[in-house]
C-alpha positions in Angstrom: 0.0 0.0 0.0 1.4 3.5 -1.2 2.3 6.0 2.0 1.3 9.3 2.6 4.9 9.9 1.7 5.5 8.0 -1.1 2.7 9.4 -2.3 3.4 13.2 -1.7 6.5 12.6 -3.7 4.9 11.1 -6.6 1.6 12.2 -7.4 1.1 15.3 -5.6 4.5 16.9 -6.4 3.3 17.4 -10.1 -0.4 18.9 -9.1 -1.0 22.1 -9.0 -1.7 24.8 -6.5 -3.4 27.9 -6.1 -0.3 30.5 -5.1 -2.1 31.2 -1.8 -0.3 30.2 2.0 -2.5 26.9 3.3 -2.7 28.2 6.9 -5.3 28.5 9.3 -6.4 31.4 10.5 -3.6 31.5 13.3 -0.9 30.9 11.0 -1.2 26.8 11.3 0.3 25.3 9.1 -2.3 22.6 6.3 -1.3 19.6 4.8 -3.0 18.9 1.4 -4.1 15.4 2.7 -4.9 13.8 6.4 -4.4 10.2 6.8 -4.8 7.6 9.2 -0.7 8.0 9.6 -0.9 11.6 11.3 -3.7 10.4 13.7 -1.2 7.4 15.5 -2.6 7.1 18.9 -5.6 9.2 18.8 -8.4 6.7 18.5 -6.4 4.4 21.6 -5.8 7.0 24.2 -7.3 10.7 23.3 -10.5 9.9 21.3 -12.9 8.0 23.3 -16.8 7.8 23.4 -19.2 11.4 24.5 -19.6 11.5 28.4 -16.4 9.3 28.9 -12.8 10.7 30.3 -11.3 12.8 28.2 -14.5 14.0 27.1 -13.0 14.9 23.4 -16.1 13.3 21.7 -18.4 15.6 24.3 -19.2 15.5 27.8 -22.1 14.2 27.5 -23.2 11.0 26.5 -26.6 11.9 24.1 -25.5 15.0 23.5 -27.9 17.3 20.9 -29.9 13.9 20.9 -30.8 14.2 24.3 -31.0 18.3 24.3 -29.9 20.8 21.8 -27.3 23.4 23.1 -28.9 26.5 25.2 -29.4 29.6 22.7 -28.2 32.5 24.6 -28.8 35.3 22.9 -26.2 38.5 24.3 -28.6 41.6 25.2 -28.3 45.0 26.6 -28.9 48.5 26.3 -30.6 51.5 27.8 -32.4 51.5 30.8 -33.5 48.5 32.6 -36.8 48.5 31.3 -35.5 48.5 27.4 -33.3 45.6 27.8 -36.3 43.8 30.4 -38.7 44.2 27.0 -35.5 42.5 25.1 -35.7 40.1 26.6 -39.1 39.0 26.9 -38.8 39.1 23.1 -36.1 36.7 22.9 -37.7 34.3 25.2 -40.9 34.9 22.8 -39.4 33.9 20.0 -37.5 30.2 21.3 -34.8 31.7 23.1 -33.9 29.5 26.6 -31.6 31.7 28.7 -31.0 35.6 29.1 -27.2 36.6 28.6 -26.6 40.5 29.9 -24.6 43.0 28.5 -23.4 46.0 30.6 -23.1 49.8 30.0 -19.3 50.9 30.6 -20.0 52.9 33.7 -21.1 49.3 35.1 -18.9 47.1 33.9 -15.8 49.3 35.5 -17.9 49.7 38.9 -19.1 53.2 38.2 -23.3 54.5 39.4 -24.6 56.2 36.2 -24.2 59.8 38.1 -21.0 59.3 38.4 -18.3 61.8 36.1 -17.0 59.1 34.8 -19.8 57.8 33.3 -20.8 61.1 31.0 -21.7 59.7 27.4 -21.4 56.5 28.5 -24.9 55.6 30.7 -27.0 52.9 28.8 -24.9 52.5 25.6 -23.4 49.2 25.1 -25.0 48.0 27.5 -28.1 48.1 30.2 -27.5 50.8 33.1 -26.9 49.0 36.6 -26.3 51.3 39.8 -29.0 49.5 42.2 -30.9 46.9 43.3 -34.0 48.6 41.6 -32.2 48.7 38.3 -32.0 44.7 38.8 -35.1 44.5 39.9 -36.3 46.2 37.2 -34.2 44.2 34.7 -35.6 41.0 35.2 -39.5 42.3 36.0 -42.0 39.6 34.9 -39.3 36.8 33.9 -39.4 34.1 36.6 -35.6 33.6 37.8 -36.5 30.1 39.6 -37.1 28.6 35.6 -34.8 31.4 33.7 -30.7 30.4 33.3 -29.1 33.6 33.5 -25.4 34.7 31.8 -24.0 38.3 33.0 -20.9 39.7 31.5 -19.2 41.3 33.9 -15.9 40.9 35.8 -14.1 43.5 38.3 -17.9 44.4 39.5 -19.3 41.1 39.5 -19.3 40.4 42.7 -21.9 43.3 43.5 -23.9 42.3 40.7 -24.5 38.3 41.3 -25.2 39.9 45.2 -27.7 42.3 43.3 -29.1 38.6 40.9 -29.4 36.6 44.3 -31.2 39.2 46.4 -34.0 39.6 43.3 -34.2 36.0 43.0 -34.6 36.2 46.9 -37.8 39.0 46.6 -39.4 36.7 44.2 -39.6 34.1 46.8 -36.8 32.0 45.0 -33.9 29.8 47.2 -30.7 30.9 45.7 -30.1 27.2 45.9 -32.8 26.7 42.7 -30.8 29.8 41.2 -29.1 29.3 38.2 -26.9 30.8 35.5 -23.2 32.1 35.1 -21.4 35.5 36.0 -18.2 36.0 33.8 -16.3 37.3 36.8 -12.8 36.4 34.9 -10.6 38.5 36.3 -7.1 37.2 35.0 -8.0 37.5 31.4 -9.0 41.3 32.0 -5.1 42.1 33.0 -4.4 39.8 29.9 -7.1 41.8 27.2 -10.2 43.4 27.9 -8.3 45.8 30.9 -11.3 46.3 33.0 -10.2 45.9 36.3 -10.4 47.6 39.6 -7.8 46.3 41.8 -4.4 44.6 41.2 -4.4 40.8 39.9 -3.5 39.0 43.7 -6.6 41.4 45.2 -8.9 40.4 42.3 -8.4 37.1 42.6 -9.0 36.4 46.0 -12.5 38.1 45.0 -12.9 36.0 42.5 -11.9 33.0 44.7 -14.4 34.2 48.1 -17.2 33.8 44.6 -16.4 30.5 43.8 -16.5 29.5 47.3 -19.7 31.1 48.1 -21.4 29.6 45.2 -20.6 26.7 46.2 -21.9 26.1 49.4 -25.0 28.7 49.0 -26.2 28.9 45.4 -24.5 25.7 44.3 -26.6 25.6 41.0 -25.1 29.0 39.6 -21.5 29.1 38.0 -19.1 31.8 39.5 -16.7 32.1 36.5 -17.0 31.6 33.4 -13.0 31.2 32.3 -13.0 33.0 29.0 -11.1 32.8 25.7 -13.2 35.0 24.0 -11.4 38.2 24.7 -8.0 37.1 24.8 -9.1 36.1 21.1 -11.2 39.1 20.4 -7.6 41.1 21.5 -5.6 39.2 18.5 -4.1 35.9 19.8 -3.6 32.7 17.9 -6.2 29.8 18.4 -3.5 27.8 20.6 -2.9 31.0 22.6 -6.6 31.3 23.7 -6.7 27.8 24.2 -3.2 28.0 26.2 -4.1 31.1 28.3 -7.4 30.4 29.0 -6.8 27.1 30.6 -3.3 28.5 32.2 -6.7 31.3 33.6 -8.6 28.3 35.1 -5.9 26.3 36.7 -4.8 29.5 38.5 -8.3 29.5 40.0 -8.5 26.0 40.4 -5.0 26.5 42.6 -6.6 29.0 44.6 -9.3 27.9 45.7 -7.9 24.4 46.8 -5.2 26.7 48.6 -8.5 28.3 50.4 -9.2 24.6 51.4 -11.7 23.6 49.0 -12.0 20.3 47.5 -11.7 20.7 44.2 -14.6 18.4 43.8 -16.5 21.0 46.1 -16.6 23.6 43.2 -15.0 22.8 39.7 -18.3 20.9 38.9 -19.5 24.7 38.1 -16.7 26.1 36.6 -17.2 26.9 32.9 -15.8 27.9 30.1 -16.6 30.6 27.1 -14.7 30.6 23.7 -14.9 32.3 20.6 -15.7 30.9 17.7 -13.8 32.6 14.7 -13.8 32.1 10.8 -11.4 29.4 10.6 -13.7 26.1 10.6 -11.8 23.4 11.3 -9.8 25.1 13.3 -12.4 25.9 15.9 -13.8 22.6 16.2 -10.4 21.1 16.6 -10.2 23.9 19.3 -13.1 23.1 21.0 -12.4 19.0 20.7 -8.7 20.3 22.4 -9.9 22.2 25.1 -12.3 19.1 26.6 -9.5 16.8 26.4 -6.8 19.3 28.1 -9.0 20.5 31.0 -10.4 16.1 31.5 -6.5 15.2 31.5 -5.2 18.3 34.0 -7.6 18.1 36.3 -7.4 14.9 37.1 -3.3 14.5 37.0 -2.9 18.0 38.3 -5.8 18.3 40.8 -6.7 14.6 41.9 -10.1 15.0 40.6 -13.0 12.0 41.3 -15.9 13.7 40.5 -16.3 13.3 36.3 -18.2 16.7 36.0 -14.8 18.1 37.6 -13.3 17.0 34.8 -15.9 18.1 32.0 -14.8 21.5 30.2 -19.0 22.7 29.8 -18.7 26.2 27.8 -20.5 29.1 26.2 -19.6 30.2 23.1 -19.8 33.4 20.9 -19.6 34.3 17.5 -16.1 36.6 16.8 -17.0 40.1 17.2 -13.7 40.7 15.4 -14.5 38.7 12.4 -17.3 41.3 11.6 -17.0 43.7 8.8 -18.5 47.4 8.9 -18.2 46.4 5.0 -21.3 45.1 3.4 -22.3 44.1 6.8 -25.0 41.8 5.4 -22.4 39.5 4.7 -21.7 39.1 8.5 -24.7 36.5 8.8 -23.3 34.0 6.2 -19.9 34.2 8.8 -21.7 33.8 11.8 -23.8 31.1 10.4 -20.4 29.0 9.5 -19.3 30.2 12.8 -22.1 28.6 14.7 -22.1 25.7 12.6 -18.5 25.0 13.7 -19.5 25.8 17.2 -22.3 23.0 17.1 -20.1 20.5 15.5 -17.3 21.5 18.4 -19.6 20.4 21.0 -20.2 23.5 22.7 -23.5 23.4 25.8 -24.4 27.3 24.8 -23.8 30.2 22.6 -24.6 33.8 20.9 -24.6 34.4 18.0 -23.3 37.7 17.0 -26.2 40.3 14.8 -25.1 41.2 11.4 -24.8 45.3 12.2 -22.6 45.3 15.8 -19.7 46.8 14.1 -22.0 50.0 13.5 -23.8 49.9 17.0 -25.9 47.9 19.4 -28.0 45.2 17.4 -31.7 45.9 16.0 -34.2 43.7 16.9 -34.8 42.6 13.4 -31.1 41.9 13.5 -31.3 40.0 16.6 -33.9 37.3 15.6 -32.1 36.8 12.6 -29.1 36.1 15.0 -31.1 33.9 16.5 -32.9 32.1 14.0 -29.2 31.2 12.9 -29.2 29.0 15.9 -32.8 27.5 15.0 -32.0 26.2 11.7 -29.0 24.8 12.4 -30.4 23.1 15.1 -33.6 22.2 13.3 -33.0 22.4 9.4 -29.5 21.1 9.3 -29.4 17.7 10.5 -26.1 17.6 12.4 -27.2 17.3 15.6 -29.0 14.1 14.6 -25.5 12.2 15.3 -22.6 13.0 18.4 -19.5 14.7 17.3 -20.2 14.1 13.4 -16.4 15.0 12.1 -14.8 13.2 15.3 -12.7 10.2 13.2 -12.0 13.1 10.2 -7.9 12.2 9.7 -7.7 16.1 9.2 -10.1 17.7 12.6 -7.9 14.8 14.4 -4.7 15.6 13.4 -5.5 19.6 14.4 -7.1 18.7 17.3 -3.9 16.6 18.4 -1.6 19.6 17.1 -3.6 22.2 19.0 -3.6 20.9 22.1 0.0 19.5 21.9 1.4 23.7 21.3 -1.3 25.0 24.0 0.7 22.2 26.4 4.0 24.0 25.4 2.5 27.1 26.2 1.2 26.0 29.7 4.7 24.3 30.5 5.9 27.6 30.1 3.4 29.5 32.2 4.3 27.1 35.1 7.8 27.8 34.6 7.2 31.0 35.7 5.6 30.2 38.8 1.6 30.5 37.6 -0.8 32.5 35.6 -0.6 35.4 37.8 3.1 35.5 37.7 3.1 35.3 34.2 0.3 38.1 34.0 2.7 40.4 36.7 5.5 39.6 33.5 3.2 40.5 30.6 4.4 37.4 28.9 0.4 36.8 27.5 0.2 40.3 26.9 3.1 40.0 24.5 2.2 37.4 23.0 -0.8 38.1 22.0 0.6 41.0 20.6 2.9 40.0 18.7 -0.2 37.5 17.0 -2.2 40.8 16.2 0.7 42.1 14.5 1.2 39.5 12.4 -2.5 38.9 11.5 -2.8 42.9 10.7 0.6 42.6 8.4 -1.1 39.8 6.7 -3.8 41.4 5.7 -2.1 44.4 4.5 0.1 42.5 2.5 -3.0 40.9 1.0 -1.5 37.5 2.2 -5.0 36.9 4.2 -8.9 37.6 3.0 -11.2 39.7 4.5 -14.1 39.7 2.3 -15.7 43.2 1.2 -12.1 44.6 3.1 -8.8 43.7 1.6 -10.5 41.5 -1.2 -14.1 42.3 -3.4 -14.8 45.4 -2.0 -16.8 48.0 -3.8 -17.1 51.7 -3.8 -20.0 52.8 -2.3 -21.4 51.0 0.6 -25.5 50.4 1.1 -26.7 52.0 4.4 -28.6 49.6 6.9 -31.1 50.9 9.8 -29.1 50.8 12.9 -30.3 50.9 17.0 -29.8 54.7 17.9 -29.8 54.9 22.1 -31.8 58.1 22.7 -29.5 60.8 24.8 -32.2 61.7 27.1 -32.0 58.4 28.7 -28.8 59.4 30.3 -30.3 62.2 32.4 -33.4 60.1 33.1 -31.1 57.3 34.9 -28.7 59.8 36.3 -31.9 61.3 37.9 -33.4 57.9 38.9 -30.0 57.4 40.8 -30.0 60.6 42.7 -33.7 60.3 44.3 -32.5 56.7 45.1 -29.4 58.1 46.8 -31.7 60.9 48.3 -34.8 58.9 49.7 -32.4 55.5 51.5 -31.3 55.2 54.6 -28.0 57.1 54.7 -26.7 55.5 58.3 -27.7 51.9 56.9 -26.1 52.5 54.0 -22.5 53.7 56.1 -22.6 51.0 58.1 -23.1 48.2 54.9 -20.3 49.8 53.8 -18.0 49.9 56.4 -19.0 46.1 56.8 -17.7 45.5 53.3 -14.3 47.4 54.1 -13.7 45.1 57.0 -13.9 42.1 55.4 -11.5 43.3 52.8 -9.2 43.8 55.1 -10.2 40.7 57.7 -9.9 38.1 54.8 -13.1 36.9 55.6 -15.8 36.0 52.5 -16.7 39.1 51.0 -20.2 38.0 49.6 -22.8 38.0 52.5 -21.3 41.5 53.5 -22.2 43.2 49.6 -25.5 41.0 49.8 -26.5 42.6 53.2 -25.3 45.9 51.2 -27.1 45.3 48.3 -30.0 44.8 50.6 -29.8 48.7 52.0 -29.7 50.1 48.5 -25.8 50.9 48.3 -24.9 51.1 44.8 -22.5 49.1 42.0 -20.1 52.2 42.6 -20.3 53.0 46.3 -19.3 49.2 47.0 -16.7 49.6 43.9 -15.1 52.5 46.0 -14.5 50.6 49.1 -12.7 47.7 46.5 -10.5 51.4 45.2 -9.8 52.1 49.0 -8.6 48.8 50.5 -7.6 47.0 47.4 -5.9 50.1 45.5 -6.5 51.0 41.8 -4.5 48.9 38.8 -2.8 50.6 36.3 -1.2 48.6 33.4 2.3 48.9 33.6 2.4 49.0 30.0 4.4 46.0 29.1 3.4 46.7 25.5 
């Protein structure tokens, strides 16, 4: 029988080729031809069967045959009550879980009166300063049946304390609430840099979370580990895989440090990814990261419990892949996008609307994001078998080659002592820099295709309708906030406060102190402030 070899050098030396680089997205490196010779191994020690160790094939044993991935559609703008009728529309039209989108002012611990939040209040995002705004937000929708996402980190803690006190006023145990705060901190010194407090400070927030959710809402996940900025920022595929694992064994570390058994609360750790252009790529990604996070935390952590060992994750679209250009186009790439997501294995996802590029998505634009979802899961047929390309020579090969450079990667990060030291370095940071710099050259030099960019462009660009956020809602929320601020009780509120400020300093769990605050109507800011005061403020040292 003729090799792969034998017969690179006979046949396929002669054929011809397009005069184009055969490289993923990241730079990967394609063969013209997979066999079963660059899969050796695979199918006796890293493949497997779905909802068997190391989860490769899926961590579950049905999977879309026994229920279809949760469609999570991304929503927020305005004032509470805009994004509250959002989503009441999404959950109209088939949609199974709310996923929140902050304004700025919130999402850096800000109250919408504050100076720092001028021209910012309500617009990329829904406005959140108090309990009422919460309250508000999730009017009508019953939070005992509803899973709930919220993307927020370096104020996350006040606004899960904000989640579990509404759940509480609707009469619902926090132990029947579920859902998942972002709440990953190490990844926003790594890309999105929207932090408070320095890294070690952060974390131990992040940590007194993941502890309290486990032993007092034990059905809600406290951190979503996510690849999707470090991705979003310019990395590689193996450096969001690398980094965002390197991300969760640092939490992992510190939580068993605190003296929990890592069977106590990895069960509800997750994971979020992006899910960029490159097809095979991102399913071989996907395939990867189950097998890495199976393998580590069970030689790394001594894990029993298999759902310690199953990587569960959200995933989104790639904002980045979007175009401004002919922006219609943007829904045949998040289709192949989602498609690639489904065929990954992934438990939920977003799927990005076809005009974000130009401003917060329409609701026409919306339901055609989300109707993506619905005819892939219902049109398509590929969820009618479990991991359908799982045994492709080529997805196996990538999948093996992935994980084995994300490995390298991770060796390294351990070398220097940890995540966090590496962070304190900037080694991430430069590296993912370095990856945007190459992608961006590559597009300049036309050696990579952006459709409607670099490549079949054309001169004048058709306008679409886009969301406009009406300025006067600023000054209606800024107004909201001060009558709050006005009307409370001022000497409850001190003492909440002050509460909070001990326990940074004391060590002690930080979450029933901001519930109890939450409770007296301090705000997302005032709570913020005490975090500024005993923590410090980070500034990025500017590695770059």
């Amino acid at each position: 029988m003729t090799t792969k070899q034998e017969w690179l050098e006979q046949t396929y030396k002669s054929a011809k080729e397009r005069p184009v680089r055969f490289t993923t997205l990241s730079d990967m490196a394609i063969e013209p031809l997979y066999t079963p010779e660059d899969v050796k191994g695979t199918y006796d020690s890293g493949l497997g069967y779905p909802g068997q160790y190391p989860y490769t094939r899926g961590v579950y044993e049905s999977m879309y045959r026994g229920r279809l991935w949760t469609m999570r559609q991304f929503a927020g703008y305005g004032l509470a009550e805009d994004t509250n009728q959002r989503f009441r529309f999404l959950l109209s039209q088939g949609q199974d879980g709310l996923s929140t989108a902050f304004d700025m002012p919130t999402l850096m611990g800000y109250d919408a009166d504050s100076e720092r939040a001028i021209g910012e209040v309500g617009r990329e995002g829904v406005s959140v300063t108090s309990i009422h705004d919460m309250a508000t937000l999730f009017d009508q929708i019953p939070i005992g049946r509803v899973s709930t996402s919220m993307t927020v980190n370096c104020s996350a803690s006040v606004l899960l304390a904000a989640y579990l006190v509404v759940a509480e006023r609707q009469g619902v145990p926090w132990e029947r609430v579920s859902g998942t705060i972002q709440n990953d901190m190490l990844k926003e010194y790594i890309a999105q840099k929207e932090w408070i407090c320095p890294p070690a400070p952060a974390l131990r927030v992040v940590t007194d979370m993941v502890e309290f959710c486990a032993r007092k809402a034990p059905r809600f996940h406290p951190v979503s580990i996510s690849g999707y900025h470090i991705r979003e920022a310019g990395s590689t595929a193996v450096q969001e895989l690398a980094f965002t694992i390197a991300d969760g064994l640092c939490y992992v570390e510190d939580a068993v440090k605190r003296g929990l058994d890592v069977d106590e609360f990895a069960p509800r750790l997750s994971f979020f990814w992006d899910l960029h252009v490159d097809f095979l790529e991102e399913i071989a990604k996907l395939r990867a990261a189950r097998r890495m996070w199976a393998r580590l935390m069970k030689e790394r952590f001594g894990a029993r419990d298999p759902r310690s060992m199953m990587l569960r994750t959200h995933a989104q679209t790639a904002g980045v892949s979007l175009t401004a250009q002919q922006p219609i186009n943007n829904v045949v790439r998040v289709a192949l996008q989602a498609m690639a997501g489904v065929l990954g294995g992934v438990q939920s996802m977003h799927t990005n609307s076809m005009d974000e590029t130009l401003a917060l998505p329409t609701e026409q634009s919306v339901m055609v994001a989300l109707r993506t979802q619905q005819i892939i899961a219902e049109e398509t047929g590929i969820t009618n078998t479990i991991d359908p390309l799982g045994g492709s020579y080529a997805v196996e090969a990538l999948t093996d080659k992935i994980e084995a450079e994300a490995m390298d990667y991770i060796q390294k990060i351990d070398n220097m002592g940890g995540m966090l030291k590496a962070i304190e370095r900037g080694y991430p940071q430069r590296e993912i820099a370095e990856a945007a710099f190459n992608y961006q050259r590559q597009l300049e030099e036309g050696i990579k295709t952006v459709v409607g960019v670099n490549k079949f462009s054309i001169p004048e660009e058709i306008p679409i309708e886009v969301l406009k956020i009406d300025r006067a809602l600023e000054e209606r929320q800024i107004q909201r906030v001060r009558k709050m601020k006005r009307e409370r009780n001022s000497t409850a509120v001190k003492d909440a406060l002050k509460r909070v400020a001990e326990a940074c300093r004391s060590g002690e769990n930080l979450m029933e102190p901001i519930c109890e605050a939450v409770r007296r109507d301090t705000t997302v800011g005032e709570i913020s402030d005490v975090f500024r005061t005993e923590f410090g403020v980070y500034k990025d040292p500017g590695w770059l």
